[in-house]
C-alpha positions in Angstrom: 53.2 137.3 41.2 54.0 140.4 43.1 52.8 139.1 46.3 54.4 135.5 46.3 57.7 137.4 45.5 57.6 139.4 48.6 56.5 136.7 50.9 58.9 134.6 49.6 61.7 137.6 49.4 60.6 138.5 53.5 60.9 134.8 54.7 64.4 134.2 52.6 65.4 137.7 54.2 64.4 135.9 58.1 65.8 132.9 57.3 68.8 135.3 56.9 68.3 137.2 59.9 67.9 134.0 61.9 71.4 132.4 61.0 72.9 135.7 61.3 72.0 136.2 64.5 72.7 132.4 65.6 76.4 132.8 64.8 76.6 136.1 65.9 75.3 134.9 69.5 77.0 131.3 69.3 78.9 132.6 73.0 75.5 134.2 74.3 75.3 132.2 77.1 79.2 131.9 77.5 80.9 133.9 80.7 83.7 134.8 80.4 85.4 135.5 84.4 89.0 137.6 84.4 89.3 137.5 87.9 89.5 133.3 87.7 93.0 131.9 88.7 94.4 129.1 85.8 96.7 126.9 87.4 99.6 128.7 85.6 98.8 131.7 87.3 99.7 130.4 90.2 103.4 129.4 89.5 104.3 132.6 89.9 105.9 133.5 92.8 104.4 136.0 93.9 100.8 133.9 94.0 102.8 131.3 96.1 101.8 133.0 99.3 98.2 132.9 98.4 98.4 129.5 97.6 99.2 128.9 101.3 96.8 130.9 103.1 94.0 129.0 100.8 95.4 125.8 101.9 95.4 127.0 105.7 92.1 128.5 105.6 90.5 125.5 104.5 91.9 123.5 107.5 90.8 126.5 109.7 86.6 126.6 108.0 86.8 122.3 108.8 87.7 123.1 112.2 85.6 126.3 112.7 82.6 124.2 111.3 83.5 120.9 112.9 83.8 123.2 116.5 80.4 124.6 115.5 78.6 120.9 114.6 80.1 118.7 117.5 79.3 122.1 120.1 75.6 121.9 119.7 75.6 118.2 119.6 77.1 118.0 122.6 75.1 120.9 124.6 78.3 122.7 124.7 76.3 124.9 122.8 72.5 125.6 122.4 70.3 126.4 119.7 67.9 129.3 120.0 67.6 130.9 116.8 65.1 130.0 114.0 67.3 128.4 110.9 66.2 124.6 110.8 70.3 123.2 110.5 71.3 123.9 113.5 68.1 123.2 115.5 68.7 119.6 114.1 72.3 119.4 115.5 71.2 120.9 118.8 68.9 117.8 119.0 71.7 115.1 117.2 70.1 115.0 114.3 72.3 115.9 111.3 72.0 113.4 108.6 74.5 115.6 106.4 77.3 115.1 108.8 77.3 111.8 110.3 75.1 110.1 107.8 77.8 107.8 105.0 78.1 110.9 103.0 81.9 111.3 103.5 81.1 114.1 106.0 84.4 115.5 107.9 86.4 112.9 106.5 86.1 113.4 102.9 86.3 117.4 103.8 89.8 116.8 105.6 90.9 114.5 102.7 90.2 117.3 100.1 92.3 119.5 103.1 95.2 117.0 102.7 95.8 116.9 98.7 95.1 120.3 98.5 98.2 120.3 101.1 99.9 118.0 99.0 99.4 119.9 95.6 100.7 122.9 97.2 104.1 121.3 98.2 104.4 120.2 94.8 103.7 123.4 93.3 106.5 125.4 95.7 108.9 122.5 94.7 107.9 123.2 91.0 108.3 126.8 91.3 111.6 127.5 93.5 113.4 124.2 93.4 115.2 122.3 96.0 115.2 125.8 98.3 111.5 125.6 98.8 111.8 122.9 101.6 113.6 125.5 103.7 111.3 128.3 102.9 107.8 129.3 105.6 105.2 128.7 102.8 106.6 125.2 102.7 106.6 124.6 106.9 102.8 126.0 106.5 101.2 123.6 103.9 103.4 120.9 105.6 101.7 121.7 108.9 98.1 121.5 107.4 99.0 118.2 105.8 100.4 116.8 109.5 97.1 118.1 111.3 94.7 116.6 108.4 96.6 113.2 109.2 96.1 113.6 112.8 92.4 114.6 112.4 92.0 111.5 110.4 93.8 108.9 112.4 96.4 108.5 109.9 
């Protein structure tokens, strides 16, 4: 009777162990990142200006990238290194960009309401004087050269 007591006694006790540890670990696998931006963060005025070099430097990367693409397609510019992307635009073959997968086009319209989301924000946050401020001339800008990229 001993025996059956202790087995039964040691598996109650890691049947135990086992839900303990389950709900102690429930957010094991969670992350948790403080350096992560909410959109409420960023109504603060003093994250305004970051808001605006995010939405420039996206433009900038497109062009940079589009630049880069259209060089070596072109011959402007010539591939001699060894990674296998740009050896296949140096020969016009780049099924990423020009193949019906939204390419530059969906990239420049992710540009534009990103433009768009930031007026609105600097209209949210400082009112009716945001119009005459830089931060607002800057987003505008992007927004103007995403409609001229895109034929709009």
């Amino acid at each position: 009777m001993n025996g059956n007591f202790s087995a039964r006694s040691t598996r109650a006790g890691t049947a135990v162990a086992v839900c303990l540890l389950t709900v102690s670990c429930s957010d094991f696998l969670s992350v948790k990142d403080p350096g992560r931006f909410l959109d409420d963060a960023l109504d603060d005025p003093k994250a305004l200006p970051a808001v605006a070099n995010g939405v420039e430097a996206d433009l900038l990367q497109r062009i940079d990238n589009f630049a880069w693409t259209f060089g070596h397609m072109s011959d402007e510019l010539k591939h001699t290194g060894t990674w296998n992307p740009d050896a296949n635009r140096d020969r016009g073959r780049d099924p990423s960009e020009l193949g019906g997968t939204g390419g530059y086009q969906s990239n420049l319209l992710e540009d534009r309401t990103a433009a768009q989301k930031a007026q609105e924000r600097f209209l949210r946050v400082m009112g009716d004087s945001a119009n005459r401020t830089t931060l607002m001339a800057r987003v505008v800008a992007v927004e103007a050269w995403t409609n001229l990229y895109l034929g709009m």
